[in-house]
C-alpha angles and dihedrals in degrees: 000000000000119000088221085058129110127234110236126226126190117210114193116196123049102213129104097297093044089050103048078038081067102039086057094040089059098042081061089059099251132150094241131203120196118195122196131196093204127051085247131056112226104079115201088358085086143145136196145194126275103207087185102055087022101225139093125280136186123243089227141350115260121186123189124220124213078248094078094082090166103052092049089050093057095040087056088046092049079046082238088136095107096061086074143085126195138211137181090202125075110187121227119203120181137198080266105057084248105146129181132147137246093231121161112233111228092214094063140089112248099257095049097041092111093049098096094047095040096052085059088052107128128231087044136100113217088249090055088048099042081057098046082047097053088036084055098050094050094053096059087037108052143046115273138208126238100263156113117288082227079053101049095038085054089057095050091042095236107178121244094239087053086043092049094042105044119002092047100055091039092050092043091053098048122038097011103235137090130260089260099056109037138081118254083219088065097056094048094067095054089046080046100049110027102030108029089048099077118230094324091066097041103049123109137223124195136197113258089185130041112273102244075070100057104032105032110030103027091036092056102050088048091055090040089054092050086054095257104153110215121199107188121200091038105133110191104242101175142322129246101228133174139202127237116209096204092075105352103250135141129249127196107228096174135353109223118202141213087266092052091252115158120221130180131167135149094269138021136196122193104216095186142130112264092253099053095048081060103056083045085055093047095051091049090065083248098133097148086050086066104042082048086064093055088223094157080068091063112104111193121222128204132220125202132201126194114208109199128188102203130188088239155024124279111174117052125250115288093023115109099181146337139193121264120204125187104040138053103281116076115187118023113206141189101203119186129259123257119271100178110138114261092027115124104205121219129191106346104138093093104026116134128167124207126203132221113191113192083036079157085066115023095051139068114240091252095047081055090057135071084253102069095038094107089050096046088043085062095048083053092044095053092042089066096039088060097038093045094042086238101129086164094060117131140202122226103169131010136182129170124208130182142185100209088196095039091138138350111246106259094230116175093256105041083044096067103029111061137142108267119221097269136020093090097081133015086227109033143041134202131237136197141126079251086065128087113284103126090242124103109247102298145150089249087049095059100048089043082056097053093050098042083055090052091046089047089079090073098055131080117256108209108182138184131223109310134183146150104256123099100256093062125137118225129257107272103204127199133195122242081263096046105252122148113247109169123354120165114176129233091276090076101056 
């Protein structure tokens, strides 16, 4: 090979994590090739079209917190900063019509910021407050043990109204899941990184476009710009792979699509939800690959979101969302209407969303599905004529849409063991907001896990005996300095 010439690197999956992987992979100078599945990049992070009320909608609301350091740096990178707005102010609004907001006080050191609104938090008295403040504290400050927030919240005594009034909305939220079922770790690391991090954490930025727009075609001119070559409709099938005697790893020679299309380059990251690398492993005849990724321990998790056309307005003017607590919908949003050329908007005037996070648990089977969409409309739609005091408010229109593996549920176990970025292949690395990033399954997760696949090809693999027969250990990585990254023990074959 030329010395001029640049090492190749294939990146299959065009969601958030594809898309940061390439971004890296071309900071590092290589010619880079992106595959998508889907005729979009994005992912989940997706939008489709109303025909009803003809103009583009989100699958779900995603809002993004100071917190996610590494979003807002690639969106400054893929120069996707403008299609933001940003707030220091998140609105509660309760069963009640009690309404107060989430603001960071300047006067204060970081960690205290909150003090002054949440002390004027309702449904609590100030005891209860003073303890949820201390508890708080103490999370994001101390060691914890591998179990369950309920668990955890048991052993503290937290009251179920506090719970109910404060903990549940904020865990919802959050990590999607609810306290039975999560890790406490988990939610150490929001209290950690949002909370305890003062204004800069805490504030929220907002999508002023739909977000086809942002990810998919701003994102992809970007990337094209930079000389990232995208090849939409190219569905993974299986990889080549070879065996090395000297230490027994496996190395990816090509990677073969649906269409019976051939790649090779010199790396490869396998930006894919945790079930379809499965069914890839599987197909490769790399049974053992699969086993060595724990994915029957994944436990996916769904997110609802509830689009209403209503006969008048509910925020005031100026206000985009705000958070609801006491009834089934979590987070109440305005979004704004589609301005992609060609579109002709409809009715978007009065057009809200509301999201249910632990949809999985929270919904009926039939509220999940297109079929109970009407029914579970109403049970939103009741829930904001209670909390905004407008018994007289009326739908118009209703969809429901949901992304049944939103996220994987964060339980104690599945938190802390996770597969790491490399150890799978000498020459590639996965990526994914399922893999371990020591973050929940978030939007900053998966970009953290497509650079740190990228990164991965400057560190050193060091890998055990491995072979494809049932009683095989799992690949213990190191980094070039020796450090541990990710170990698992025969057991967990």
């Amino acid at each position: 090979m030329n010395k001029t010439q640049k090492k190749t690197i294939s990146i299959v999956g065009g969601g958030l994590a594809g898309i940061a992987a390439a971004d890296a992979a071309r900071n590092q100078d290589y010619q880079t090739a992106l595959f998508e599945r889907a005729g979009v990049l994005g992912g989940r992070v997706a939008s489709l079209f109303e025909p009803v009320q003809k103009h583009w909608i989100d699958t779900g609301q995603h809002l993004i917190l100071g917190c996610c350091t590494e979003v807002l740096a690639l969106h400054k990178r893929l120069a996707l900063e403008h299609f933001f707005e940003q707030s220091d102010a998140i609105p509660f609004v309760t069963l009640k019509q009690q309404h107060w907001s989430l603001t960071p006080s300047p006067f204060l050191p970081k960690c205290w910021r909150f003090i002054p609104s949440f002390c004027s938090m309702p449904g609590l008295t100030m005891k209860d407050r003073i303890k949820t403040g201390l508890l708080l504290h103490r999370i994001g400050k101390v060691t914890l043990p591998d179990i369950s927030i309920a668990q955890y919240f048991k052993q503290h005594h937290v009251p179920q109204h506090v719970q109910d009034a404060f903990w549940l909305p904020l865990i919802l939220s959050t990590l999607s899941e609810l306290p039975d079922y999560a890790s406490v770790k988990a939610l150490q690391k929001i209290i950690r990184d949002a909370f305890l991090a003062g204004r800069k954490g805490m504030s929220v930025h907002l999508p002023t476009v739909p977000l086809r727009q942002i990810y998919h075609e701003a994102a992809a001119k970007a990337l094209t710009e930079r000389e990232v070559s995208l090849h939409f409709f190219k569905r993974l099938h299986r990889l080549h792979w070879q065996r090395s005697e000297a230490d027994n790893s496996l190395t990816i020679t090509a990677l073969e699509f649906s269409d019976g299309s051939i790649e090779r380059s010199d790396r490869y990251i396998l930006a894919l939800p945790a079930f379809q690398l499965w069914k890839v492993l599987e197909a490769s005849e790399l049974p053992c690959r699969a086993e060595h990724l724990g994915l029957e321990r994944f436990e996916p998790g769904a997110i609802s979101t509830v689009h209403l056309w209503l006969d008048r307005p509910i925020l005031e003017s100026g206000v985009r969302c705000c958070a609801l607590s006491g009834g089934i919908g979590q987070f109440l949003c305005r979004p704004c209407p589609s301005d992609t050329a060609g579109d002709a908007a409809g009715d978007t005037e009065n057009y809200y969303t509301v999201v249910i996070s632990a949809a999985h648990r929270l919904l009926s089977e039939a509220e999940i599905t297109a079929a109970g969409s009407l029914d579970l409309a109403n049970r939103v739609l009741e829930q904001i004529r209670t909390s905004f005091g407008l018994p007289e408010l009326q739908l118009r229109h209703c969809r429901t849409t949901s992304c049944f593996e939103a996220i994987f549920s964060p339980g104690p176990l599945i938190y802390a063991q996770r597969p790491g970025a490399f150890g799978l292949f000498s020459n590639g690395a996965i990526a994914g907001d399922w893999t371990q990033t020591g973050l929940p399954s978030t939007m900053e997760g998966a970009v953290r896990s497509g650079i740190a696949a990228v990164e991965s090809g400057q560190k050193q693999a060091i890998y055990s005996n491995v072979n494809d027969e049932p009683d095989c250990k799992m690949c213990i990585t190191k980094s070039a300095s020796g450090r541990l990254t990710d170990e698992r023990s025969s057991d967990d074959c």
